[in-house]
C-alpha positions as CSV (number, residue, x, y, z in Angstrom):
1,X,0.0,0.0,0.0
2,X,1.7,3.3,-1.2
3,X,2.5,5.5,1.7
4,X,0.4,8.9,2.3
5,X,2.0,11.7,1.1
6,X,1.9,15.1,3.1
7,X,2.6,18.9,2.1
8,X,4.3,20.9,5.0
9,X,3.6,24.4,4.6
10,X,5.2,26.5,8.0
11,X,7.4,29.3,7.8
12,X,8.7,28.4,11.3
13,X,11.3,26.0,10.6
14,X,11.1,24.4,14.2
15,X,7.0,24.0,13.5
16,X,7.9,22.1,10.4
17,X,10.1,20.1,12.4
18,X,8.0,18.8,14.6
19,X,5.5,18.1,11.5
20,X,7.9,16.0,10.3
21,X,8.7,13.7,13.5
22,X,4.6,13.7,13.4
23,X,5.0,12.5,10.0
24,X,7.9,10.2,10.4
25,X,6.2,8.1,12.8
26,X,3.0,7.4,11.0
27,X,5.3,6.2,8.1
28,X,4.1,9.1,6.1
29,X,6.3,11.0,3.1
30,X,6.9,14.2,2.9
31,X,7.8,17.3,0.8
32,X,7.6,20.9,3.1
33,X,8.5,24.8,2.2
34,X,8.4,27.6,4.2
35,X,6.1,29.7,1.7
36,X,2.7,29.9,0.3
37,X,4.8,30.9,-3.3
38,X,6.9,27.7,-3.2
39,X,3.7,25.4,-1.7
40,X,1.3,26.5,-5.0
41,X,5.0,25.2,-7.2
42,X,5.2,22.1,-5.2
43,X,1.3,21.1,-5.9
44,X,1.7,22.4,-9.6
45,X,4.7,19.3,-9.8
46,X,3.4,16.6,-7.2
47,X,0.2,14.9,-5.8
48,X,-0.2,14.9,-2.0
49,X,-3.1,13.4,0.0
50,X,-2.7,16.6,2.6
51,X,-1.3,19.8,2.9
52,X,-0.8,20.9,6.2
53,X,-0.8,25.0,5.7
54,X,-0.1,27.7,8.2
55,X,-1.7,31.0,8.2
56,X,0.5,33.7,9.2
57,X,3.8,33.8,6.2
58,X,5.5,36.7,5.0
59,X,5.0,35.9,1.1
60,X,1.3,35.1,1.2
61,X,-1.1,34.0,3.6
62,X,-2.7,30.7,4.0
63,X,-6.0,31.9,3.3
64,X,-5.0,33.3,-0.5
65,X,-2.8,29.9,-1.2
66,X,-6.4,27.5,-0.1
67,X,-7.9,30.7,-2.4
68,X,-5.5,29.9,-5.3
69,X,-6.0,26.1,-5.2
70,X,-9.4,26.1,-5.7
71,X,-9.3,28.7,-8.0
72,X,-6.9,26.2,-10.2
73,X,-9.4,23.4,-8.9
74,X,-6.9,21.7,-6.9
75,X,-8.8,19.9,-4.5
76,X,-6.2,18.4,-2.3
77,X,-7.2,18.2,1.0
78,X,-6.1,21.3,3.5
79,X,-5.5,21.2,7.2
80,X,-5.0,24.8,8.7
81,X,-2.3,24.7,11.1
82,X,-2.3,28.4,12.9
83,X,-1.6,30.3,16.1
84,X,-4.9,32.1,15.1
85,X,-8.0,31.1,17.9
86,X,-10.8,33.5,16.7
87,X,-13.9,32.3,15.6
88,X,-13.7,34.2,12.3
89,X,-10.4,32.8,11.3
90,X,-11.7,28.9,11.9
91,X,-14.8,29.6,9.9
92,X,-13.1,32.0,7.0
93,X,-10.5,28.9,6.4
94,X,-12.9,26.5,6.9
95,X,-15.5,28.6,4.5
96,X,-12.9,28.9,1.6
97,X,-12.4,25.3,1.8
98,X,-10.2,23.4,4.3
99,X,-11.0,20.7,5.7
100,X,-10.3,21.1,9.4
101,X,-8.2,24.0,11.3
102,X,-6.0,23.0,14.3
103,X,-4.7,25.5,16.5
104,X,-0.9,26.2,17.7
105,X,0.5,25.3,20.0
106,X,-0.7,21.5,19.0
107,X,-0.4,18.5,20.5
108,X,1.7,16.0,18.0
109,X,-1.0,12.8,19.1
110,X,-3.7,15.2,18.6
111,X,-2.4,16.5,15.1
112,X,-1.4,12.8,14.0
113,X,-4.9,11.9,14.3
114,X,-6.9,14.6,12.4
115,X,-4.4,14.0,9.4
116,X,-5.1,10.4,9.6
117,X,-8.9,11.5,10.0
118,X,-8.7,13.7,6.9
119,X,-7.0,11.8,4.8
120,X,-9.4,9.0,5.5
121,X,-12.2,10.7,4.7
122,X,-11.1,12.3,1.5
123,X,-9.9,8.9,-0.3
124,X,-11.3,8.5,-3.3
125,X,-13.4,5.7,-3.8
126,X,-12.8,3.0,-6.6
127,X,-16.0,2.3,-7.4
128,X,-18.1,3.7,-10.6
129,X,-21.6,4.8,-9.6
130,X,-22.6,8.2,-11.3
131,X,-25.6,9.7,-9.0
132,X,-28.2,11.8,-10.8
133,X,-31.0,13.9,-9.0
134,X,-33.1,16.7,-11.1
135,X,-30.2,18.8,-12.8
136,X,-27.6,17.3,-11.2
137,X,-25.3,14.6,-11.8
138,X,-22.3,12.9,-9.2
139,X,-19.2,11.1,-10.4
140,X,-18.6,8.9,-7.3
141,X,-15.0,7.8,-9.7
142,X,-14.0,11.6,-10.3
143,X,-15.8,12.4,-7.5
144,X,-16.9,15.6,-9.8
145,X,-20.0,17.3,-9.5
146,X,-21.9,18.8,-12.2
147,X,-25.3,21.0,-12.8
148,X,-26.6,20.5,-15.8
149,X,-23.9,19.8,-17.0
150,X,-21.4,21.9,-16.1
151,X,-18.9,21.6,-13.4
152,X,-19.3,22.6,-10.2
153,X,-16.2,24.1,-8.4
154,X,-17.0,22.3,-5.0
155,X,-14.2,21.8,-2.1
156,X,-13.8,18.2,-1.1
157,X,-15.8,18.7,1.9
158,X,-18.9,20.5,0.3
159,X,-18.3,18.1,-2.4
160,X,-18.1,15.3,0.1
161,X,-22.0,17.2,1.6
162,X,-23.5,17.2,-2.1
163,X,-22.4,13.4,-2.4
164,X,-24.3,12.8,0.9
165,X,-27.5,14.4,-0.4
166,X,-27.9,12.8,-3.4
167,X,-27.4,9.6,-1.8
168,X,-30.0,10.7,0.7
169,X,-33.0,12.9,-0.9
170,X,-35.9,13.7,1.0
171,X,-34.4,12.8,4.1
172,X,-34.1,15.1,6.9
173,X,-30.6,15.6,8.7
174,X,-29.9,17.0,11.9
175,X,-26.8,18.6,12.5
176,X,-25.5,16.3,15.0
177,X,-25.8,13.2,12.0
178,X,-24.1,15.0,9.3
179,X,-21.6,15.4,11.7
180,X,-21.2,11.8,12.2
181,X,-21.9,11.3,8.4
182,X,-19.4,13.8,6.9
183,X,-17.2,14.7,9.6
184,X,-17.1,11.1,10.9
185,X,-18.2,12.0,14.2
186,X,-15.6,13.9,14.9
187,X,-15.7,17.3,16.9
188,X,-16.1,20.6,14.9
189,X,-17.3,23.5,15.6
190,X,-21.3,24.1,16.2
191,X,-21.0,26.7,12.8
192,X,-19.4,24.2,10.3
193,X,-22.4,22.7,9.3
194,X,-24.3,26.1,8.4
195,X,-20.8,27.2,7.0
196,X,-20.4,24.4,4.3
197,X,-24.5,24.5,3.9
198,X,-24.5,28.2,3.3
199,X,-21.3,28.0,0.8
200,X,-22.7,24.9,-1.2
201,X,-26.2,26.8,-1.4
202,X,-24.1,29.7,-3.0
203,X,-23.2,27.2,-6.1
204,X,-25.5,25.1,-6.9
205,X,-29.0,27.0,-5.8
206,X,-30.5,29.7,-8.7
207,X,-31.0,31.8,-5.5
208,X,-28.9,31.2,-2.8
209,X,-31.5,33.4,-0.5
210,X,-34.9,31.1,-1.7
211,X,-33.3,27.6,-2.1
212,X,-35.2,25.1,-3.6
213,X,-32.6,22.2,-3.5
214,X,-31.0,22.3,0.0
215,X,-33.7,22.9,2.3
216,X,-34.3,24.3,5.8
217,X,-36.1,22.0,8.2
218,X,-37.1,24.4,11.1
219,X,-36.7,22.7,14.4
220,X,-35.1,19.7,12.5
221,X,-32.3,20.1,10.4
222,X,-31.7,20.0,6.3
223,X,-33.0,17.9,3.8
224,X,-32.1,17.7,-0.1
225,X,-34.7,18.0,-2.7
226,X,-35.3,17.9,-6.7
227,X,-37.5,17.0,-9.2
């Protein structure tokens, strides 16, 4: 079984360090740089299942490198790794696209198991099942999304959210089971789920302020619905 590859992206050498002792002993590979200039090279020339990205670095921030991958629809998984506590800053990175957002100073058991927990849930399934609802269609091999035919530019984890709806229309959700379901019942924040609802409503609904596809079930939760 190939070995997980990780993307180290610190501009504190001694943080990177640490990463890679993480790293080392989870028998993962590595590549790492020290800016967001050199990470957006490094993913132009090499797949990784992770990148690990800080927030504060001199050349560019964190936030505009996540910005720039999914502007070039790189979908690699991202991991915020910052010093940065405030609620805005957790849901801005986790609202452009990242997939979790650990605080500084870490703990390295702590850190080894939300990698291990995101790059679980991101792998890419093997199987071939295309999943069609109204105008939209769901490459569970690509894992690519598309309204009426045309591509949506989804993260993994909203893309991982629209997967779970079509597999699930007409059923109501609360909060705490798309947790378990998307999340894998690990802890996040009590906004993430009407973060990623909210974003994925803003690309695939006509009108993101009357939506017609990703409902709101007062009292209840969210349920998915087309024609």
């Amino acid at each position: 079984m190939p070995k997980n590859h990780i993307l180290i992206v610190d501009d504190d050498k001694n943080v990177r360090m640490t990463i890679k002792r993480v790293l080392d002993k989870e028998n993962m590979t590595y590549n790492e740089s020290g800016s967001g200039g050199e990470a957006l090279e490094l993913l132009e020339k090499e797949s990784f299942d992770l990148v690990v990205l800080d927030i504060n670095m001199d050349d560019m921030d964190g936030f505009e490198v996540l910005s720039t991958m999914r502007r070039n629809r790189n979908d690699t998984p991202v991991m915020f790794l910052s010093g940065r506590t405030e609620d805005y800053d957790i849901i801005l990175g986790l609202g452009l696209g990242a997939d979790d957002y650990i605080t500084k100073p870490f703990r390295p058991r702590i850190l080894a198991a939300m990698i291990k927990a995101v790059i679980r849930r991101n792998k890419k399934t093997n199987s071939n099942v295309v999943l069609t609802c109204g105008p939209f269609k769901f490459d569970t091999k690509t894992m690519k999304s598309f309204k009426n035919g045309e591509e949506l530019p989804l993260s993994s984890k909203e893309t991982a959210l629209l997967r779970f709806f079509l597999e699930n229309v007409d059923i109501v959700f609360n909060k705490d089971q798309l947790y378990e379901s998307i999340w894998n019942d690990n802890v996040v924040g009590d906004n993430t789920i009407m973060v990623y609802i909210h974003h994925l409503r803003n690309k695939i609904e006509d009108d993101p302020s009357k939506p017609i596809y990703i409902k709101t079930v007062w009292g209840l939760g969210y349920k998915f619905h087309c024609d």
